[in-house]
TORPA-4810 file (N, C-alpha, C, O; in nm, 3 decimals):
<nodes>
NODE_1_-1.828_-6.758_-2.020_-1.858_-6.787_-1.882_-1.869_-6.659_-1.799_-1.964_-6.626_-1.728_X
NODE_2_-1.742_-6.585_-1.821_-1.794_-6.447_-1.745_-1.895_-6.347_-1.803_-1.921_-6.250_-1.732_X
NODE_3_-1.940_-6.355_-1.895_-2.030_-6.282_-1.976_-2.171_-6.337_-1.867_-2.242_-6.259_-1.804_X
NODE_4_-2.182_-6.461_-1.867_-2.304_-6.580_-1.806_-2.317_-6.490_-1.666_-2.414_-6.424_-1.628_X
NODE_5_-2.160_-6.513_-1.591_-2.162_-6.441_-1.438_-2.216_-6.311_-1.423_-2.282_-6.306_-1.319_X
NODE_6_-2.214_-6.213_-1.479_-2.219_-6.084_-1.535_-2.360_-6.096_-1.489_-2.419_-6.063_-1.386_X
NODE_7_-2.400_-6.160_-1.612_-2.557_-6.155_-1.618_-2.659_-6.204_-1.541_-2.778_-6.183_-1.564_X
NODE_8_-2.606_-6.282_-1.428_-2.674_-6.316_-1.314_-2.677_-6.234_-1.207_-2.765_-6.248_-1.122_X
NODE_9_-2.567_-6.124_-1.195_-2.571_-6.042_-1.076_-2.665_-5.981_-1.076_-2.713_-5.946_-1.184_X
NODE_10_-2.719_-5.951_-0.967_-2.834_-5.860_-0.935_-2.771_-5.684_-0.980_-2.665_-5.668_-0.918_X
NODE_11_-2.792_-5.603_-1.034_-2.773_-5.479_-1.023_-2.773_-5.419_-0.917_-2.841_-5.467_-0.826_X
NODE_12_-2.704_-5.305_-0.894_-2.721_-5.219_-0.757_-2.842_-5.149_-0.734_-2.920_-5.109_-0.821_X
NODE_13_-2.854_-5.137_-0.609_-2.970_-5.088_-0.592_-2.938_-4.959_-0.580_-2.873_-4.926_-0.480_X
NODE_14_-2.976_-4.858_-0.677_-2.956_-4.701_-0.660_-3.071_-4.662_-0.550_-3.043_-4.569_-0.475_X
NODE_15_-3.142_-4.698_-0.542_-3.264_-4.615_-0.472_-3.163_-4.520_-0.320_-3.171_-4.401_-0.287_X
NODE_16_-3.105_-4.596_-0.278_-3.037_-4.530_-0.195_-2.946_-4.408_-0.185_-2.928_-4.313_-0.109_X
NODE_17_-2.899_-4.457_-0.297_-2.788_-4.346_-0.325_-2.911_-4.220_-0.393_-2.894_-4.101_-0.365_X
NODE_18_-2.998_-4.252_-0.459_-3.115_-4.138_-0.557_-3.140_-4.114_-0.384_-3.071_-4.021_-0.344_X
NODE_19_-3.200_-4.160_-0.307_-3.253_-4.113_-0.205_-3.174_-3.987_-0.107_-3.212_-3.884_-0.052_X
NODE_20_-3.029_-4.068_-0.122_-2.946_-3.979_-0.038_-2.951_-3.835_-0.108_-2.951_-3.732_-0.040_X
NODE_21_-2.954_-3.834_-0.238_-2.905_-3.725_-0.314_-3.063_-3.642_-0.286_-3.066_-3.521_-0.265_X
NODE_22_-3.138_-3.694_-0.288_-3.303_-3.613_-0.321_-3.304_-3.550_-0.154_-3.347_-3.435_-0.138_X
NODE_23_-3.266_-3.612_-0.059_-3.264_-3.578_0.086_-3.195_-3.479_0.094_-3.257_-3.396_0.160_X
NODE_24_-3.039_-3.418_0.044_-2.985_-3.375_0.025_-3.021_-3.235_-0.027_-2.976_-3.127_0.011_X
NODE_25_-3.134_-3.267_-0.148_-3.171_-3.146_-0.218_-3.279_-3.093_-0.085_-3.289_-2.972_-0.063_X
NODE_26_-3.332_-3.161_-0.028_-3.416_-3.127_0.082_-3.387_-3.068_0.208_-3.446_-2.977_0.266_X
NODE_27_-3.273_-3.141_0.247_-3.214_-3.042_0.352_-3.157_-2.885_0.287_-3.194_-2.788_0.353_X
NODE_28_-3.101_-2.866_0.206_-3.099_-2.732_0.121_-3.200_-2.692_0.129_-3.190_-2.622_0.230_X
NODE_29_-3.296_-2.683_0.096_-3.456_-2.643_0.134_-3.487_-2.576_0.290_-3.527_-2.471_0.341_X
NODE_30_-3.455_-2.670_0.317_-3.503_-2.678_0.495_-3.429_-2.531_0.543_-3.478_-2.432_0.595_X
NODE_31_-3.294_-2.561_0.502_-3.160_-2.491_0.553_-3.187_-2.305_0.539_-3.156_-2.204_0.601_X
NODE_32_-3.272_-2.350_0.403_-3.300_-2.195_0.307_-3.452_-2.153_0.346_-3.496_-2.047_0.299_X
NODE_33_-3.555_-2.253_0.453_-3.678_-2.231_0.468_-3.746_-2.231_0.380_-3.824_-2.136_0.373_X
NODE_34_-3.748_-2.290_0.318_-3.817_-2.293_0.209_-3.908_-2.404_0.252_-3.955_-2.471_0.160_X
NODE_35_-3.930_-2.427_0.339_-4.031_-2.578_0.404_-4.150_-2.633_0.289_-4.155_-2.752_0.257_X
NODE_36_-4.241_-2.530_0.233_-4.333_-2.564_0.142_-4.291_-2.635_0.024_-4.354_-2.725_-0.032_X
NODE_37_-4.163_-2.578_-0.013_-4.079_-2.659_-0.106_-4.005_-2.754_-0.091_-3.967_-2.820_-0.188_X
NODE_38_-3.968_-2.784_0.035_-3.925_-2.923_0.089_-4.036_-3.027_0.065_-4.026_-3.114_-0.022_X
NODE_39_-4.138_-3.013_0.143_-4.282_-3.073_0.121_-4.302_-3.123_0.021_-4.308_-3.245_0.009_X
NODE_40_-4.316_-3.039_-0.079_-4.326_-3.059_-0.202_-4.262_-3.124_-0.274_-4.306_-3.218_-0.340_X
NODE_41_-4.141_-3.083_-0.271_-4.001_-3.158_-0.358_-4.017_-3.297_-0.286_-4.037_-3.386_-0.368_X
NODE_42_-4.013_-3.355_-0.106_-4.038_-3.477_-0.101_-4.158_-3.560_-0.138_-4.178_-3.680_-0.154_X
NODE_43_-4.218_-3.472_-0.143_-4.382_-3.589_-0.203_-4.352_-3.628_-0.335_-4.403_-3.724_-0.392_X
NODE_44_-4.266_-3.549_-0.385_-4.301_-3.585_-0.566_-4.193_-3.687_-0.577_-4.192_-3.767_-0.671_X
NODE_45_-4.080_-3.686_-0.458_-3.991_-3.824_-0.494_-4.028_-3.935_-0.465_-3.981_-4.039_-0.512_X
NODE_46_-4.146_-3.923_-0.356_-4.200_-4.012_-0.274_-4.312_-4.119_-0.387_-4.318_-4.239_-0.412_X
NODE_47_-4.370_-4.024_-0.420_-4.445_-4.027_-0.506_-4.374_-4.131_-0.665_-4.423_-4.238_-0.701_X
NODE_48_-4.280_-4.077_-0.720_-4.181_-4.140_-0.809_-4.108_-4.255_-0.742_-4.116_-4.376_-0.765_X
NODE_49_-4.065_-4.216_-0.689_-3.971_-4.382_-0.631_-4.020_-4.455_-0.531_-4.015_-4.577_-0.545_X
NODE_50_-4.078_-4.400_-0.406_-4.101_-4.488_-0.328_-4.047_-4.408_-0.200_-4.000_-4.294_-0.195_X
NODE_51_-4.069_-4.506_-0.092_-4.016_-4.461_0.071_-3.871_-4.465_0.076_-3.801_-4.558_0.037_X
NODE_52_-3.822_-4.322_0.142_-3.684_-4.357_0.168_-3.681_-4.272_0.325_-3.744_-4.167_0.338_X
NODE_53_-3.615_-4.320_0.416_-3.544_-4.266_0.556_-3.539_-4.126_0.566_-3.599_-4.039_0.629_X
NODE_54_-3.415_-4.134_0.452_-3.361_-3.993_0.473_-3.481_-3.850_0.429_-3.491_-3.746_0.495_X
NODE_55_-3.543_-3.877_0.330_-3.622_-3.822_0.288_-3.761_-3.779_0.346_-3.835_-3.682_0.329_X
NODE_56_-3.763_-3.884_0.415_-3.920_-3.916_0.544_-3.863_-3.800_0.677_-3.930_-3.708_0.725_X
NODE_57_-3.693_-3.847_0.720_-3.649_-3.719_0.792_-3.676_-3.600_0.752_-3.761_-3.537_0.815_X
NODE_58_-3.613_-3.543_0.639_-3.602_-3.408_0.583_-3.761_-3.296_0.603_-3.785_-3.183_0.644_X
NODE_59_-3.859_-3.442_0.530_-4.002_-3.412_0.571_-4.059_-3.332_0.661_-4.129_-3.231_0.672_X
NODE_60_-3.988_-3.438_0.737_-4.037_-3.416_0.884_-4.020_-3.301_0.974_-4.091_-3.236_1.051_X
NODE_61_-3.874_-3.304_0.925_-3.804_-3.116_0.934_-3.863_-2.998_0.924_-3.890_-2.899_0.992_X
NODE_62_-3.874_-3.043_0.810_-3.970_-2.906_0.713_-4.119_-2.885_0.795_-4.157_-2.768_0.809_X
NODE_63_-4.206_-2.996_0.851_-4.312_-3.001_0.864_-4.292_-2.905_1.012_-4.335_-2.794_1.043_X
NODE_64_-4.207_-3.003_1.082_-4.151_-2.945_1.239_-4.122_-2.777_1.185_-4.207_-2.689_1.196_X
NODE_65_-4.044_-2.765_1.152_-3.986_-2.583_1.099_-4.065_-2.508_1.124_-4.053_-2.404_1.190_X
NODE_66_-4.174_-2.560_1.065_-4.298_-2.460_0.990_-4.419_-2.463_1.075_-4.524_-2.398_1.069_X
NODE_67_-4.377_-2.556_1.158_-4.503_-2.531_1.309_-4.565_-2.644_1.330_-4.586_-2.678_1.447_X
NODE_68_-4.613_-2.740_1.206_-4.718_-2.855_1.178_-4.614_-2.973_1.253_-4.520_-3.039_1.209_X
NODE_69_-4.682_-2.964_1.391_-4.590_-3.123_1.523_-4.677_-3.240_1.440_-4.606_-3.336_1.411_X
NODE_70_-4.782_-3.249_1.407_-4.896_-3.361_1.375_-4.865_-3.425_1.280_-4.879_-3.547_1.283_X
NODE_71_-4.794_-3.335_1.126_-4.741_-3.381_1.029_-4.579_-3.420_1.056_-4.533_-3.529_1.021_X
NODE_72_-4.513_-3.335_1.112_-4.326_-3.403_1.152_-4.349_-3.547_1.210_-4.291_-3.645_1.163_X
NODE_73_-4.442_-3.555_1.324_-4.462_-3.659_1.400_-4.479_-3.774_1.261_-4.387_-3.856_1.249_X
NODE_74_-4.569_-3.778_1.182_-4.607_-3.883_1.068_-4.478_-3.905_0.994_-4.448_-4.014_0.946_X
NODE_75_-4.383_-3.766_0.983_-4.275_-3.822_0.895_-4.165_-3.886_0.935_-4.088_-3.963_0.879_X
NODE_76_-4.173_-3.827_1.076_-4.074_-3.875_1.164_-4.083_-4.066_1.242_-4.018_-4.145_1.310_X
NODE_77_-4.204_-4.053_1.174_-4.253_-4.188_1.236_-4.238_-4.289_1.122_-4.211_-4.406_1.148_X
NODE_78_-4.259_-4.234_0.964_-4.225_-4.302_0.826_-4.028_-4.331_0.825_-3.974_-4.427_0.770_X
NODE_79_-3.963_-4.227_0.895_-3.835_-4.237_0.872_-3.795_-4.302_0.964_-3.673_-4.302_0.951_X
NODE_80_-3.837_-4.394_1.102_-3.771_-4.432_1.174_-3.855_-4.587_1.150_-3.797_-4.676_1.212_X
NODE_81_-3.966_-4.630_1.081_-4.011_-4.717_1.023_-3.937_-4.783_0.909_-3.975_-4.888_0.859_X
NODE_82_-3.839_-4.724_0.873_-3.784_-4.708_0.752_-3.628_-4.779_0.794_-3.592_-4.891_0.758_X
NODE_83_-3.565_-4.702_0.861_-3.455_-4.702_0.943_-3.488_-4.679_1.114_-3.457_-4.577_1.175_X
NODE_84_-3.561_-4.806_1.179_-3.517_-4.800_1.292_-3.388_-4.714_1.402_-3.431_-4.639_1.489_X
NODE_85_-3.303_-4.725_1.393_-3.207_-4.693_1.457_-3.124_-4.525_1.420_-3.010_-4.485_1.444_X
NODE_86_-3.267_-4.444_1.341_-3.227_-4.314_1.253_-3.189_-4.232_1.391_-3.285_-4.163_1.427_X
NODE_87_-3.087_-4.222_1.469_-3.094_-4.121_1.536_-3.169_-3.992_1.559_-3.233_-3.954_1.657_X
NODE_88_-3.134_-3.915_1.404_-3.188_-3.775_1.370_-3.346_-3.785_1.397_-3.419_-3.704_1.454_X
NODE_89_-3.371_-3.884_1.351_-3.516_-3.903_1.363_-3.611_-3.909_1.517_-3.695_-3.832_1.564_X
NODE_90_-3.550_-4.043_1.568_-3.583_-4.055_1.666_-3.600_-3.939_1.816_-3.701_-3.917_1.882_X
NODE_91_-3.425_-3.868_1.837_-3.432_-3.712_1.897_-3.525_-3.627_1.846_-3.597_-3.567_1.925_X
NODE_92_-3.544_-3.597_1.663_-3.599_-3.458_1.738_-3.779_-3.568_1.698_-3.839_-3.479_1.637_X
NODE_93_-3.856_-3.665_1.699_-3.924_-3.720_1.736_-3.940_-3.696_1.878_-4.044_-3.643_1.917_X
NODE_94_-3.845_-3.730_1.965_-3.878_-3.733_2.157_-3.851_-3.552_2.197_-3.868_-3.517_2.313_X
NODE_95_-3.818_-3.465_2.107_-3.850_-3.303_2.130_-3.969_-3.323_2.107_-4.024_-3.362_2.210_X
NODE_96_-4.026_-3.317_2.036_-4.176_-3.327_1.995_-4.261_-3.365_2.062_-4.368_-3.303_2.065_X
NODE_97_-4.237_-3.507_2.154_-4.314_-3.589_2.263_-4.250_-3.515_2.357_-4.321_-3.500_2.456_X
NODE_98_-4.122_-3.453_2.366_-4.097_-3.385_2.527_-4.196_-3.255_2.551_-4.259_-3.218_2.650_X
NODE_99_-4.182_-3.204_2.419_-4.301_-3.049_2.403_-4.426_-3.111_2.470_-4.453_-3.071_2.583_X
NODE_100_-4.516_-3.217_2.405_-4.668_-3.229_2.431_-4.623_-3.278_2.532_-4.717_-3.356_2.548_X
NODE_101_-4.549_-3.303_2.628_-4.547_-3.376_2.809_-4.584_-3.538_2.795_-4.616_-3.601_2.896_X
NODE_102_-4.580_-3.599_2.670_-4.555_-3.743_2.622_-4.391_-3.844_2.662_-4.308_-3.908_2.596_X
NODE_103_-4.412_-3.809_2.801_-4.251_-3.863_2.845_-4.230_-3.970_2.842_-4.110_-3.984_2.867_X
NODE_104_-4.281_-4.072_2.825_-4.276_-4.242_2.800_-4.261_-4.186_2.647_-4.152_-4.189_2.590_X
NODE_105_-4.322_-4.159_2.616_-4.288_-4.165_2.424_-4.151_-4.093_2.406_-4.083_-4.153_2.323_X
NODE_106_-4.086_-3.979_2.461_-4.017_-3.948_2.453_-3.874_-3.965_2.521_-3.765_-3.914_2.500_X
NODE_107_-3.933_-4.083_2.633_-3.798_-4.114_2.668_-3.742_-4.252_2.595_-3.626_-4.291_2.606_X
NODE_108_-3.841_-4.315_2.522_-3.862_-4.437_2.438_-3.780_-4.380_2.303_-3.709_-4.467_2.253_X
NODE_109_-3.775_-4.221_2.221_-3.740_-4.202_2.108_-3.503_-4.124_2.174_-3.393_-4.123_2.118_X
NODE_110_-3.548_-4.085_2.293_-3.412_-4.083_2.348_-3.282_-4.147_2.361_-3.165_-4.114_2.347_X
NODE_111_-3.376_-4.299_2.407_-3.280_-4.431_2.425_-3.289_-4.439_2.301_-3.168_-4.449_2.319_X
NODE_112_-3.312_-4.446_2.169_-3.283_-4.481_2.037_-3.181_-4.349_1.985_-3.087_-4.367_1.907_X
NODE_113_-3.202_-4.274_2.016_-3.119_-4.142_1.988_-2.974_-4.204_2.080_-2.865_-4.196_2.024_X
NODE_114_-2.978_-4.241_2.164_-2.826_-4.236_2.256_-2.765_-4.349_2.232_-2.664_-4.352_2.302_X
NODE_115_-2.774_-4.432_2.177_-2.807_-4.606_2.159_-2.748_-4.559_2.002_-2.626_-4.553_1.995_X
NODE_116_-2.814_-4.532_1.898_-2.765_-4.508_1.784_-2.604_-4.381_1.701_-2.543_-4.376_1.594_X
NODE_117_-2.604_-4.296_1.848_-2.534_-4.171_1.853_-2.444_-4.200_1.963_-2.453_-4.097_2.030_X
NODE_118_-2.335_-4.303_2.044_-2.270_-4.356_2.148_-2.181_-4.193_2.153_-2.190_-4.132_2.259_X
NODE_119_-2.123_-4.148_2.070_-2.026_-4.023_2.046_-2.119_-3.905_2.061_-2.061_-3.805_2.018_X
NODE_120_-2.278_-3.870_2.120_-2.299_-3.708_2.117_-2.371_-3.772_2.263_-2.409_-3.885_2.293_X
NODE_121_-2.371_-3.660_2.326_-2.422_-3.621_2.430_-2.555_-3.578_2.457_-2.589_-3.588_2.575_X
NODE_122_-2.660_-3.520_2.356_-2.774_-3.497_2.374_-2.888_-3.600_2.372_-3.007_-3.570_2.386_X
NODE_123_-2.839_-3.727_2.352_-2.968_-3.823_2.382_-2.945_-3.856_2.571_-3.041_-3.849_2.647_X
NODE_124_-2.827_-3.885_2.611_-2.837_-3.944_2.785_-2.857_-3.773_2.818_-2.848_-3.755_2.939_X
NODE_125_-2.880_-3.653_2.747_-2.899_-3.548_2.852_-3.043_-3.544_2.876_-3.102_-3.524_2.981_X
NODE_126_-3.102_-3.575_2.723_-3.284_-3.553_2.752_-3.312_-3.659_2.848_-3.405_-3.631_2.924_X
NODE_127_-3.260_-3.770_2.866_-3.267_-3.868_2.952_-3.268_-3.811_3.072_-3.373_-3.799_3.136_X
NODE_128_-3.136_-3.762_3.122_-3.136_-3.721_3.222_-3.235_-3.612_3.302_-3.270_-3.603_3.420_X
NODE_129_-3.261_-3.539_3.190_-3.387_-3.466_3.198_-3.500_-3.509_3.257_-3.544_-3.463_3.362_X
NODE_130_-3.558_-3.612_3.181_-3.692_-3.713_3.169_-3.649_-3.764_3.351_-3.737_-3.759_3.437_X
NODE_131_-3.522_-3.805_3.381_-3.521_-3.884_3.498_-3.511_-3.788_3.582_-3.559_-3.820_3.690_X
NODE_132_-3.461_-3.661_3.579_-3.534_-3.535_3.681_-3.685_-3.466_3.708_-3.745_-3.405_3.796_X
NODE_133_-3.705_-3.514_3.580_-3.907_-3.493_3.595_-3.942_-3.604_3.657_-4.025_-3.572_3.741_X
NODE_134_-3.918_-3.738_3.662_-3.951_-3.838_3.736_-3.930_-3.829_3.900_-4.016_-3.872_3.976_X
NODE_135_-3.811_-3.772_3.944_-3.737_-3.769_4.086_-3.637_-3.927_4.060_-3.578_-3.979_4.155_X
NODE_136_-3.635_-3.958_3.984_-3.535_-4.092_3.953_-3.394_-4.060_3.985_-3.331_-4.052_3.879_X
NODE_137_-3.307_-4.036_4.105_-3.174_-4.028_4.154_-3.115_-4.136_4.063_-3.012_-4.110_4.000_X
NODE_138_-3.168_-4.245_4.055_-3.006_-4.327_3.993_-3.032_-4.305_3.845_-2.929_-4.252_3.805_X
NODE_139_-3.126_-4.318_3.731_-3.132_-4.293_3.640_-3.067_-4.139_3.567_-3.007_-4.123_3.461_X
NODE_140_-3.112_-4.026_3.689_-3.079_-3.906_3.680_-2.907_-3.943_3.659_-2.846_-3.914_3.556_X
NODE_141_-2.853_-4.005_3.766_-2.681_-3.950_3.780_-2.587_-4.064_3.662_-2.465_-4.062_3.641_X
NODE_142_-2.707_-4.171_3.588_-2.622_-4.271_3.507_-2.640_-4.157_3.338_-2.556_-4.154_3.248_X
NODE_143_-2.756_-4.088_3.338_-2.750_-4.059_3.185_-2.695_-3.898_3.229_-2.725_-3.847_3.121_X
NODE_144_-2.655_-3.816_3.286_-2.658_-3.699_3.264_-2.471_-3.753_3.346_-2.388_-3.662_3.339_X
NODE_145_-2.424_-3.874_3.406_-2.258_-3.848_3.402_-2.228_-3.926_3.220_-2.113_-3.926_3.176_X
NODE_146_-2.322_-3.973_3.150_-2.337_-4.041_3.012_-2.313_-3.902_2.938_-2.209_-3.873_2.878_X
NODE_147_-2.405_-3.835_2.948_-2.385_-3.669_2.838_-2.259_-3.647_2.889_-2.173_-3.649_2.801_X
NODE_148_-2.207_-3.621_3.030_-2.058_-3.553_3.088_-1.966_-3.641_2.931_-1.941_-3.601_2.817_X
NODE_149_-1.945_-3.743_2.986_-1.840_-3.834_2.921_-1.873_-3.822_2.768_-1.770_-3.843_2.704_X
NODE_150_-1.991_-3.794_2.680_-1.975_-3.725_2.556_-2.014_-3.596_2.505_-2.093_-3.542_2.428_X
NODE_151_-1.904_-3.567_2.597_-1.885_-3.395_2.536_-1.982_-3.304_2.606_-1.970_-3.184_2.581_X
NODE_152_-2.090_-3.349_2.703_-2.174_-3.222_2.706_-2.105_-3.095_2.802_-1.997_-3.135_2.844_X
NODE_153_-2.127_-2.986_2.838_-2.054_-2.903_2.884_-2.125_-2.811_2.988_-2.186_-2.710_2.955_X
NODE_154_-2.110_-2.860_3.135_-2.180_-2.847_3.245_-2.216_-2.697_3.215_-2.338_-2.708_3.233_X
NODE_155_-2.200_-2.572_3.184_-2.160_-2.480_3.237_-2.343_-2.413_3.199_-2.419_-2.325_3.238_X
NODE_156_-2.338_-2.502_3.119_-2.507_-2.456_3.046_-2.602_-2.472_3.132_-2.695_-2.391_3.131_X
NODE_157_-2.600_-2.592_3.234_-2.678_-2.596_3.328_-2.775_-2.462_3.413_-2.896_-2.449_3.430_X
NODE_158_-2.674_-2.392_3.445_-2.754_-2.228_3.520_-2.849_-2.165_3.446_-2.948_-2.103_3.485_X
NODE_159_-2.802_-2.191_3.305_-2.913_-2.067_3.201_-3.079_-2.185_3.208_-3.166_-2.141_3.133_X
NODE_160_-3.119_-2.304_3.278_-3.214_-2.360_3.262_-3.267_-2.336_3.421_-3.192_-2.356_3.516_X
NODE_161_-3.407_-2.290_3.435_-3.444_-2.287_3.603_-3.460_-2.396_3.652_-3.442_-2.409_3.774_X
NODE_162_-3.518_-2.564_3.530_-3.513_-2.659_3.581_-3.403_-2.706_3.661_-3.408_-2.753_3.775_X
NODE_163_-3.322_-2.693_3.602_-3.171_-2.769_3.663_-3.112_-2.657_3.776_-3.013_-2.690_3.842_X
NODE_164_-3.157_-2.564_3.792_-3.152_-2.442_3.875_-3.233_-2.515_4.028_-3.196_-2.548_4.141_X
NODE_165_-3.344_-2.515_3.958_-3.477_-2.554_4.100_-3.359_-2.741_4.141_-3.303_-2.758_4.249_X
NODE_166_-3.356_-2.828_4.045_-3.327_-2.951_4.041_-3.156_-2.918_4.161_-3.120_-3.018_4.223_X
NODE_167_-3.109_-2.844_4.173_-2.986_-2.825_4.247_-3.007_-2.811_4.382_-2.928_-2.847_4.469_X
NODE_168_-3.151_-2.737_4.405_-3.188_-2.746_4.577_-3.241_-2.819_4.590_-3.333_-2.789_4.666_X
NODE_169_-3.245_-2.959_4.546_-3.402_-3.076_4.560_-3.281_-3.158_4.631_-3.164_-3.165_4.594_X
NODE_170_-3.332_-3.208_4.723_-3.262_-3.298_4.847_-3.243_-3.429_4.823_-3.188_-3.504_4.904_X
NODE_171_-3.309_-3.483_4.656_-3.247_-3.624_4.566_-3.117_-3.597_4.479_-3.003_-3.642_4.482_X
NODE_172_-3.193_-3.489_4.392_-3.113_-3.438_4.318_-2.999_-3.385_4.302_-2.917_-3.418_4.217_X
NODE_173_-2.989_-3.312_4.372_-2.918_-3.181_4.426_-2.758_-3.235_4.485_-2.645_-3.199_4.454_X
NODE_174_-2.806_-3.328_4.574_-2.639_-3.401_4.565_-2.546_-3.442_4.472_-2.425_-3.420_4.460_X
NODE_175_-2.670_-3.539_4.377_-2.603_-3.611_4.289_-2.520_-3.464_4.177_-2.399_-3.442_4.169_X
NODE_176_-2.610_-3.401_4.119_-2.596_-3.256_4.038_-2.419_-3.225_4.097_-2.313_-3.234_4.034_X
NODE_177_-2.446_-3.186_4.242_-2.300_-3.141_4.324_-2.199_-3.228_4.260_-2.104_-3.193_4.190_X
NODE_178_-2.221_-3.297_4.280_-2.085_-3.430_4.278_-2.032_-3.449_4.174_-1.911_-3.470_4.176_X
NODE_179_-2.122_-3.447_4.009_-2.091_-3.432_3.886_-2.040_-3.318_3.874_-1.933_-3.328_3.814_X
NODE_180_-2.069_-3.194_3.907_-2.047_-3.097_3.879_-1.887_-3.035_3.905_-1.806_-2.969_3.841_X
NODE_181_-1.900_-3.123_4.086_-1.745_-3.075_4.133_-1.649_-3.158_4.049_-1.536_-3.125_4.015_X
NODE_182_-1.718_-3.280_4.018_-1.577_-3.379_4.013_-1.554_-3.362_3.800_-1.444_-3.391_3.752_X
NODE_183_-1.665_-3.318_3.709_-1.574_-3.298_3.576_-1.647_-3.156_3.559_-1.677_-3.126_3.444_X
NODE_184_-1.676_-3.075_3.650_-1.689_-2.936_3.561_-1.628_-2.859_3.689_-1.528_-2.905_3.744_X
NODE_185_-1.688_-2.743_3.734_-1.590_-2.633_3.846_-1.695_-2.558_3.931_-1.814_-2.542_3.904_X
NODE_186_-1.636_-2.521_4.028_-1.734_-2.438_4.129_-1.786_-2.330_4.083_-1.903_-2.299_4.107_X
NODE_187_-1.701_-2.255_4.004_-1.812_-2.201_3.984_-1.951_-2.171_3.889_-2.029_-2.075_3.884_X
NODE_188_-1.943_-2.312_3.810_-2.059_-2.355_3.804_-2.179_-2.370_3.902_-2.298_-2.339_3.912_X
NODE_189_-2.058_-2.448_3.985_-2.191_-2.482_4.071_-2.231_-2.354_4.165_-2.346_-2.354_4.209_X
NODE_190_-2.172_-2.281_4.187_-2.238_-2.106_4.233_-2.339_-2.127_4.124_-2.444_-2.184_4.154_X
NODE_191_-2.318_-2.082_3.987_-2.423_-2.019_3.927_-2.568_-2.113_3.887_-2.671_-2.074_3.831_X
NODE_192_-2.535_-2.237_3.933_-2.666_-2.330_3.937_-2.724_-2.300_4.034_-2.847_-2.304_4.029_X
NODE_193_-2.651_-2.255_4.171_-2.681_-2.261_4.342_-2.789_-2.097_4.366_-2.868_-2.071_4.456_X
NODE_194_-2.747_-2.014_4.243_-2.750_-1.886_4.261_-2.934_-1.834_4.252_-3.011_-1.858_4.158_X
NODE_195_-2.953_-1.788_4.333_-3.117_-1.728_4.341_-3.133_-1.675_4.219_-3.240_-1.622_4.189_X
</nodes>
């Protein structure tokens, strides 16, 4: 009888775990620049096994690294087809749409980045971003006090002219103050304020 049970189970599905491991060999690649060999090494798994997430990321990496937005964009678009909710994917996907000035596309790959990542701070900051290119005051002060509360760290603000110019804007500029005084320090806000 248990011999019978045995033999009805479905087997595991390795593809995942082969996938994780082949992604793996790919980010090593990436890590070492070796991008042409990332490329490469993922087509031929792609090619052998089939579509996997992690691997469609790594791709995409390599493609992004090495300059080619047209090709990351395709892989980045296979890996979040794959795994909806891929964080990695989706962020540096909405860098990509933030570069070409594609801000609906990129504030669309953000909310999946911040939504999938509740613990990092860089998806409600590009947000907050996106809602300072808009002039959006309430959107601006819900995702950029969202980055405050995970981890982001006001002080970076000054080294950007956007958020520099965004500190004298008469929407902005309050809200900016108020975050700034109430979880980071003045003299931040000098060096945001500062000509």
């Amino acid at each position: 009888m248990i011999a019978l049970w045995l033999a009805l189970q479905t087997p595991p599905d390795l593809s995942e775990e082969v996938g994780a491991a082949w992604a793996s060999r790919l980010s090593a690649l990436n890590e070492a620049q070796r991008f042409a060999e990332a490329l490469a090494e993922g087509a031929r798994y792609q090619k052998r096994v089939g579509p996997n997430a992690d691997v469609a990321y790594e791709m995409g990496l390599a493609a992004n690294r090495s300059g080619d937005a047209a090709a990351a964009l395709g892989w980045y678009d296979e890996a979040l087809r794959l795994r909806p909710n891929f964080a990695a994917a989706a962020y540096d996907r909405g860098e990509l749409h933030l570069a070409a000035g594609r801000d609906e596309a990129a504030q669309a790959d953000f909310e999946v980045a911040a939504r999938a990542r509740p613990d990092h701070w860089v998806g409600p900051f590009r947000l907050a971003q996106l809602a300072g290119r808009r002039a959006d005051p309430t959107a601006f002060e819900e995702a950029l006090l969202a980055s405050v509360l995970r981890g982001f760290d006001l002080h970076t603000l000054a080294l950007d002219p956007q958020w520099r110019a965004w500190a004298h804007d008469p929407n902005l500029g309050p809200i900016l103050t108020r975050v700034i005084l109430v979880y980071g320090d003045e003299a931040t806000l000098s060096a945001l304020r500062a000509p």
